[in-house]
Residue, then its C-alpha position, 0 to 999 in steps of 0.5 A: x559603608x552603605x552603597x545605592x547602586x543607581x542610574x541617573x534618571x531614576x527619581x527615587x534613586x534620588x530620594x534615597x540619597x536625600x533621605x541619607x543626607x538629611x540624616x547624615x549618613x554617609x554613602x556611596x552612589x554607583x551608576x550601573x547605567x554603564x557598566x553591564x558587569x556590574x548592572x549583572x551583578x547587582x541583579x544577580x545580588x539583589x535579585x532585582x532588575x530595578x534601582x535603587x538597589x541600597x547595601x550595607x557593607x558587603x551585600x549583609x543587608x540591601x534594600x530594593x526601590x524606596x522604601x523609607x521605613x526598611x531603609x531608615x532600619x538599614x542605617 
């Protein structure tokens, strides 16, 4: 399962889901904009302060911002 931690003002948060729906991959959107638990987590997991935030399974693989090329390899 692939999951893009997202807000929902964040345009390339978008572009990621696009991206995936022009492939046909499934995936799962979770808006950390509401949850600080998560938000932390998330940060503390990715290492990053910033969204999208996309991860494959449970945290094996995970790609920071848009960055086609990585997440094209992610899929």
């Amino acid at each position: 399962m692939i999951r893009i931690y997202k807000t929902p003002t964040c345009v390339y948060c978008k572009s990621v889901a696009k991206l995936f729906d022009m492939k046909g991959v499934k995936y799962e959107l979770v808006d950390v904009s509401e949850d600080p638990k998560l938000r932390q987590e998330v940060i503390e997991k990715s290492g990053a302060m910033t969204v999208p935030v996309t991860v494959k399974g449970d945290w094996e693989e995970f790609v920071i911002g848009w960055q086609p090329a990585k997440l094209l390899a992610l899929i």
